[in-house]
mmCIF file of the C-alpha atoms, coordinates in Angstrom:
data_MODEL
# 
_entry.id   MODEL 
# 
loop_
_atom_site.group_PDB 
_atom_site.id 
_atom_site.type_symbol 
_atom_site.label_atom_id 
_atom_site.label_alt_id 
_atom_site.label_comp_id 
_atom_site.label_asym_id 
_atom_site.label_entity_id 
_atom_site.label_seq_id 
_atom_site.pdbx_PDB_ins_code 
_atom_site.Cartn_x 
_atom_site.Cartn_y 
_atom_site.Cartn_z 
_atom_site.occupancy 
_atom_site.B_iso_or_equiv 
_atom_site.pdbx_formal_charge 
_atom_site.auth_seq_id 
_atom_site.auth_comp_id 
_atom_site.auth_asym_id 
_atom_site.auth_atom_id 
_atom_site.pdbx_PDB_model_num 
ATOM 1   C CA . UNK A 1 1   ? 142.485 146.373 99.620  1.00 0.00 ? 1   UNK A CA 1 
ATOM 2   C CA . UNK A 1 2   ? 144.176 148.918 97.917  1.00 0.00 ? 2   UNK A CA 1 
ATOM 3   C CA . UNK A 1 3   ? 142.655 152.754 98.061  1.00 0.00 ? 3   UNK A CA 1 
ATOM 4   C CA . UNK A 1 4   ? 143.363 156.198 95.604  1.00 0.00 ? 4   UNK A CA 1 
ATOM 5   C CA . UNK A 1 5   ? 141.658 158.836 96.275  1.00 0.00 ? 5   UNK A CA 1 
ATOM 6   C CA . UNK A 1 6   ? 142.155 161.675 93.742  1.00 0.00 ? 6   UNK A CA 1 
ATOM 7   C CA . UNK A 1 7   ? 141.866 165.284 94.631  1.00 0.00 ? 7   UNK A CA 1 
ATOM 8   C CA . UNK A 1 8   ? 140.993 168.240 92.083  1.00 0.00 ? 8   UNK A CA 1 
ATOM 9   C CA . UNK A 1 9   ? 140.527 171.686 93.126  1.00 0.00 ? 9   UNK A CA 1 
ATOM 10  C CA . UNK A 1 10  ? 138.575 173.797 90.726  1.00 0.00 ? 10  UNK A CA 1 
ATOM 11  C CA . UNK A 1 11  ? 137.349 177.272 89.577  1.00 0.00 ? 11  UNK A CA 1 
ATOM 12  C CA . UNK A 1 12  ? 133.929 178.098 88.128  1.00 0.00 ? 12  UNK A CA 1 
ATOM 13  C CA . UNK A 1 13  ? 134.879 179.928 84.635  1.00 0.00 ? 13  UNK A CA 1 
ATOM 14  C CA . UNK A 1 14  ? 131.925 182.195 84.811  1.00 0.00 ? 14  UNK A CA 1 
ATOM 15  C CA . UNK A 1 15  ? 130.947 183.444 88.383  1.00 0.00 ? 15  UNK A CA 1 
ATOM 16  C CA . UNK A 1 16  ? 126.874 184.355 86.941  1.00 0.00 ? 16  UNK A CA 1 
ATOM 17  C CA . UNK A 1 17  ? 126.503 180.731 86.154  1.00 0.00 ? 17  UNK A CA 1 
ATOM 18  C CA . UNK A 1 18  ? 127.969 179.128 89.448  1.00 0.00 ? 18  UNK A CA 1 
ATOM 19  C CA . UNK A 1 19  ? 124.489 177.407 90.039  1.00 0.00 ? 19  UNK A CA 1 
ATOM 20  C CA . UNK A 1 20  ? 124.649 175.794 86.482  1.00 0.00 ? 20  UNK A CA 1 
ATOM 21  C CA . UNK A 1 21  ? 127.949 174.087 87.196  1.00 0.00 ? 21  UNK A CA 1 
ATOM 22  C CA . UNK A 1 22  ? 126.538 173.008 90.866  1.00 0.00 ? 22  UNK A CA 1 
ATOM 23  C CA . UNK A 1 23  ? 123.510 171.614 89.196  1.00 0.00 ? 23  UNK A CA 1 
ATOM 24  C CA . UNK A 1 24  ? 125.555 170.225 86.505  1.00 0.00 ? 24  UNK A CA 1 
ATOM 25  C CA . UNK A 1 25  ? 127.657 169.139 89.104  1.00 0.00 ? 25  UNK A CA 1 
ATOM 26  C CA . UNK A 1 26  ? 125.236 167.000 91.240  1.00 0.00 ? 26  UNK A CA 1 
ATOM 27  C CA . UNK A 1 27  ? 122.780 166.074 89.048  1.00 0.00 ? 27  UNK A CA 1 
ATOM 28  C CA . UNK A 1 28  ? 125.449 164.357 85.965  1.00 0.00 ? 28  UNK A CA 1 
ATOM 29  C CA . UNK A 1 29  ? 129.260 164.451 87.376  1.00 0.00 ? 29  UNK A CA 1 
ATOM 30  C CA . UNK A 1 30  ? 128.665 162.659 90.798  1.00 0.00 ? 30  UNK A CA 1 
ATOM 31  C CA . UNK A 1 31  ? 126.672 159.709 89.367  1.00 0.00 ? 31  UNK A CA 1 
ATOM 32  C CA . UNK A 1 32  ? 129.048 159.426 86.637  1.00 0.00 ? 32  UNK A CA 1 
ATOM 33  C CA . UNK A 1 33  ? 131.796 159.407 89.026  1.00 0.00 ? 33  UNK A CA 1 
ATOM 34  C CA . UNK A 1 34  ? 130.246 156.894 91.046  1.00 0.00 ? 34  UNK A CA 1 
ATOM 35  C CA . UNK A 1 35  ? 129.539 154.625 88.417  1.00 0.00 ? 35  UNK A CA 1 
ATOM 36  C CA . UNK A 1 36  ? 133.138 153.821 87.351  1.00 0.00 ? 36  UNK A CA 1 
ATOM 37  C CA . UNK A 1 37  ? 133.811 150.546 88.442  1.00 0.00 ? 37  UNK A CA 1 
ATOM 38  C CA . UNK A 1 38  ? 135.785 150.454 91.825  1.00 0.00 ? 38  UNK A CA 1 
ATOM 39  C CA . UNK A 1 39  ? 135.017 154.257 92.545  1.00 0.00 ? 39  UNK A CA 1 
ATOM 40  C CA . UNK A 1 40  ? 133.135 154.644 95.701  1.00 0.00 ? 40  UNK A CA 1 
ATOM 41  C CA . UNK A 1 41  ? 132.951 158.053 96.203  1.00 0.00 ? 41  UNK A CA 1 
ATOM 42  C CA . UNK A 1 42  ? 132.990 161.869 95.092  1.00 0.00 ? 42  UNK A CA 1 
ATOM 43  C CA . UNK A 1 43  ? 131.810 164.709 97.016  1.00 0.00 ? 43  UNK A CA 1 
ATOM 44  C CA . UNK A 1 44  ? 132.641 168.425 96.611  1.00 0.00 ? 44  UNK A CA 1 
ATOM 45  C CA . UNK A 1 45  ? 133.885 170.889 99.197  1.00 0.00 ? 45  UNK A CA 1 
ATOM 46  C CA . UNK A 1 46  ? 133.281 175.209 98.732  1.00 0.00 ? 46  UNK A CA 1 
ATOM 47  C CA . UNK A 1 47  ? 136.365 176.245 99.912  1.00 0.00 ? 47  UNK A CA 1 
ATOM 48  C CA . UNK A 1 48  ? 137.261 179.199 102.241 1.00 0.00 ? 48  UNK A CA 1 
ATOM 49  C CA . UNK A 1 49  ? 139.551 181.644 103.152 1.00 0.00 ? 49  UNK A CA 1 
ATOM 50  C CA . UNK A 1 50  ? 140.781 180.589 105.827 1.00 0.00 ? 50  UNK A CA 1 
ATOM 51  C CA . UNK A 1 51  ? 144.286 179.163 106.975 1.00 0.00 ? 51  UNK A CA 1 
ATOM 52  C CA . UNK A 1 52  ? 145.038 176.558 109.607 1.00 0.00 ? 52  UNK A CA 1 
ATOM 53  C CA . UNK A 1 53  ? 148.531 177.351 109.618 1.00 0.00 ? 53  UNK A CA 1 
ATOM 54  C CA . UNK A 1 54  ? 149.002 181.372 109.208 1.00 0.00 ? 54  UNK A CA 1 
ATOM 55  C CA . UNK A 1 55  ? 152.114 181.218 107.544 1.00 0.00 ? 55  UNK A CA 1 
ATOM 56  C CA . UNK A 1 56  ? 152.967 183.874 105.044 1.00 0.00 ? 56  UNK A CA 1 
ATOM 57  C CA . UNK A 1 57  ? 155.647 181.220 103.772 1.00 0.00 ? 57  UNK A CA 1 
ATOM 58  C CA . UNK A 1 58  ? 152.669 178.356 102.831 1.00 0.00 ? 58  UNK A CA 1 
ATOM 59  C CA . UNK A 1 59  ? 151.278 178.228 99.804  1.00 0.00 ? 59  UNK A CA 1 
ATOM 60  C CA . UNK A 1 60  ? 147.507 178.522 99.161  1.00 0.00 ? 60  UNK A CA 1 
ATOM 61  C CA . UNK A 1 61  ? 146.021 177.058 96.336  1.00 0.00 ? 61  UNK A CA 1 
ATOM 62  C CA . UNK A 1 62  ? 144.116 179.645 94.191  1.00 0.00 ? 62  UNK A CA 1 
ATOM 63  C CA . UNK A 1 63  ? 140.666 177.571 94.048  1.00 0.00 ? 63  UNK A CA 1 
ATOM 64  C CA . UNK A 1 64  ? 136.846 177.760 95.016  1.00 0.00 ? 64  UNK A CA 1 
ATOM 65  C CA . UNK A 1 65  ? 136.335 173.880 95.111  1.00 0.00 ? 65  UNK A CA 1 
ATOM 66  C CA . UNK A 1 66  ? 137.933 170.782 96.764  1.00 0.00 ? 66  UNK A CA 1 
ATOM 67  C CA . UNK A 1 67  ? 136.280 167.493 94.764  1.00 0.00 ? 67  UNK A CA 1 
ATOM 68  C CA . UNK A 1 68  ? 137.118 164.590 96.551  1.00 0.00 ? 68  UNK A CA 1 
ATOM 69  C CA . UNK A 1 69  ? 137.093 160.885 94.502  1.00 0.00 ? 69  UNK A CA 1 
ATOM 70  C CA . UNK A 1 70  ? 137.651 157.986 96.193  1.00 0.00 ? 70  UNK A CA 1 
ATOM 71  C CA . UNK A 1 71  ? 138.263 154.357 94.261  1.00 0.00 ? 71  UNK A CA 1 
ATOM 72  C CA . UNK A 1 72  ? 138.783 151.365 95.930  1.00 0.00 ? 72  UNK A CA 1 
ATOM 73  C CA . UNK A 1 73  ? 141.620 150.425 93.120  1.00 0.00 ? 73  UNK A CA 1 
ATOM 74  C CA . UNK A 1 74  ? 145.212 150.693 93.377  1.00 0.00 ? 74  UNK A CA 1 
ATOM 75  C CA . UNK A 1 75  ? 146.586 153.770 91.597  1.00 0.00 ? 75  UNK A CA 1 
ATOM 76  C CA . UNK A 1 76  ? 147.244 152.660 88.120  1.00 0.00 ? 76  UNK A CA 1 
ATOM 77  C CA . UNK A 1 77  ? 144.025 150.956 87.747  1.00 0.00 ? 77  UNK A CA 1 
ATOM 78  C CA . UNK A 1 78  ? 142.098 154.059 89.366  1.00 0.00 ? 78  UNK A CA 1 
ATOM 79  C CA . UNK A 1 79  ? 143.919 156.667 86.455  1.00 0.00 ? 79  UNK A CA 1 
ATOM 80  C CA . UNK A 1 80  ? 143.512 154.231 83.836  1.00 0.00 ? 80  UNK A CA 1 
ATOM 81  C CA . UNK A 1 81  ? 139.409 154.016 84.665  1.00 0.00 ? 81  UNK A CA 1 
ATOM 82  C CA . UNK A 1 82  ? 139.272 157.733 85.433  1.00 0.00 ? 82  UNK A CA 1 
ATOM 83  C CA . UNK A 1 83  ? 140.790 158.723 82.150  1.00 0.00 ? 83  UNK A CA 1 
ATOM 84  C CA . UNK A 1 84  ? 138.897 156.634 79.924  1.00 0.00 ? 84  UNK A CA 1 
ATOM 85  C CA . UNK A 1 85  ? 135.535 157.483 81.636  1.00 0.00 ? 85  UNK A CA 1 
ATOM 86  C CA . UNK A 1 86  ? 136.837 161.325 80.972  1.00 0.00 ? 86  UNK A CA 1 
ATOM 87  C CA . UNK A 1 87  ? 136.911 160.522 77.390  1.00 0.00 ? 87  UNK A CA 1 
ATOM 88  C CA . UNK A 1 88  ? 133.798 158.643 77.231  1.00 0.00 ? 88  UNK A CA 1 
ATOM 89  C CA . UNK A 1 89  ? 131.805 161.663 78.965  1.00 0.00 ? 89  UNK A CA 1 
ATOM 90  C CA . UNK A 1 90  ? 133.861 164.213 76.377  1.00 0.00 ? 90  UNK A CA 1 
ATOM 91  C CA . UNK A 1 91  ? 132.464 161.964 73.741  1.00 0.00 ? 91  UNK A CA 1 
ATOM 92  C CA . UNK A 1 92  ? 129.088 161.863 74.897  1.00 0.00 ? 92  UNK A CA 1 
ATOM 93  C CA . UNK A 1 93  ? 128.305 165.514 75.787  1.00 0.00 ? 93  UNK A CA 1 
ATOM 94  C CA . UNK A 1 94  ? 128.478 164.942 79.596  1.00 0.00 ? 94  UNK A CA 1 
ATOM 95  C CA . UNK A 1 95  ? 131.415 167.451 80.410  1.00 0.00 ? 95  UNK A CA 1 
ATOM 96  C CA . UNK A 1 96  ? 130.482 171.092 80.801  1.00 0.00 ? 96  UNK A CA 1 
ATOM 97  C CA . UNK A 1 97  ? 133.028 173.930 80.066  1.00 0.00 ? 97  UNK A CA 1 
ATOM 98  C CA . UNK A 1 98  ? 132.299 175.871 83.106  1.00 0.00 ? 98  UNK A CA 1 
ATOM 99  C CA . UNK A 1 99  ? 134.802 174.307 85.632  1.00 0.00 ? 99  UNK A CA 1 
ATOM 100 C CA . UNK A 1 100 ? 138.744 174.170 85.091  1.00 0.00 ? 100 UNK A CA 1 
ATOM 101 C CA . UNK A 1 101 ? 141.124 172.167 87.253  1.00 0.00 ? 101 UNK A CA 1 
ATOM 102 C CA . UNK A 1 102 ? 143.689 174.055 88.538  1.00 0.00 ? 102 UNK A CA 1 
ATOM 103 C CA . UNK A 1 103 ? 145.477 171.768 91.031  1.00 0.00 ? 103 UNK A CA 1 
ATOM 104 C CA . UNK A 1 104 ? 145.274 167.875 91.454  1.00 0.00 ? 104 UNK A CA 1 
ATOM 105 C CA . UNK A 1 105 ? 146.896 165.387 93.715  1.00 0.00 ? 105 UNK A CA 1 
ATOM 106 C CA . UNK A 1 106 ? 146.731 161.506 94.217  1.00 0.00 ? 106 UNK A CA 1 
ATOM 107 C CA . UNK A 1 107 ? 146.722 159.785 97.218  1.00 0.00 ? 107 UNK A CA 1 
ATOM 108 C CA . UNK A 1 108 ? 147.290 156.541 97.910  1.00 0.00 ? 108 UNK A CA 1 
ATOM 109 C CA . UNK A 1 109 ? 147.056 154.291 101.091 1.00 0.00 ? 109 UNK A CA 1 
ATOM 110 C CA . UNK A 1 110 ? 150.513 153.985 102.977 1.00 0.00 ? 110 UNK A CA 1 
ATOM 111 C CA . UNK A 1 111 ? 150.738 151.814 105.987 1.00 0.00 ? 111 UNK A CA 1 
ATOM 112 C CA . UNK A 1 112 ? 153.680 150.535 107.329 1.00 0.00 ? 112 UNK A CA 1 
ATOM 113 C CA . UNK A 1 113 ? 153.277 146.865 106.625 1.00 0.00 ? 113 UNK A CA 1 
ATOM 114 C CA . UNK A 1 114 ? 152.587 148.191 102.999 1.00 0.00 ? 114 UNK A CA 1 
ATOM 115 C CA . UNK A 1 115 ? 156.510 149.928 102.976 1.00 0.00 ? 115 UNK A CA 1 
ATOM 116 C CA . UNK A 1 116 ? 158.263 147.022 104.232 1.00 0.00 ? 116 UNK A CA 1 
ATOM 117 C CA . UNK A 1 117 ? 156.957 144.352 102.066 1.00 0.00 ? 117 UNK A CA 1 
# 
């Protein structure tokens, strides 16, 4: 079964209303998430200061959150839902203004089977 998992770090836009975005957050962007058909999963991370690697050469991404979405689709299928549920919660009043992407990634299942087929 094919897997994407999406991954969106974020910033709070206003640091006084951090709780409204985590209530926001929990309460209306996690069920949403999870109701997209074929998403299983999306759970946020507070991220800290700290390195694994202390290299002055890596680069750190300039964030407060890791959000973590899993879908049990394969990668054009999982975008394709994800971006149409985006506009449907724009649409609907669902979004809130207070977070802002600042780095994503996409990551899909690679085993080696998978690369020699």
């Amino acid at each position: 079964m094919a897997k994407t998992i999406f991954l969106f770090y974020t910033v709070c836009r206003d640091a006084e209303r951090e709780q409204e975005l985590s209530d926001w957050y929990d309460a209306i962007h996690i069920p949403d998430v999870e109701s997209i058909p074929g998403f299983s999963s999306c759970i946020r991370y507070r991220l800290t200061d700290e390195q694994l690697v202390n290299d002055p050469e890596s680069q750190q991404i300039d964030a407060s959150y890791l959000s973590i979405v899993e879908a049990e689709l394969d990668q054009e299928e999982a975008k394709s839902r994800l971006a149409e549920a985006i506009k449907d919660w724009h649409e609907r009043g669902r979004m809130t203004d207070l977070f802002q992407v600042v780095s994503s990634s996409i990551i899909v299942e690679s085993n080696p089977s998978q690369l020699s087929g």
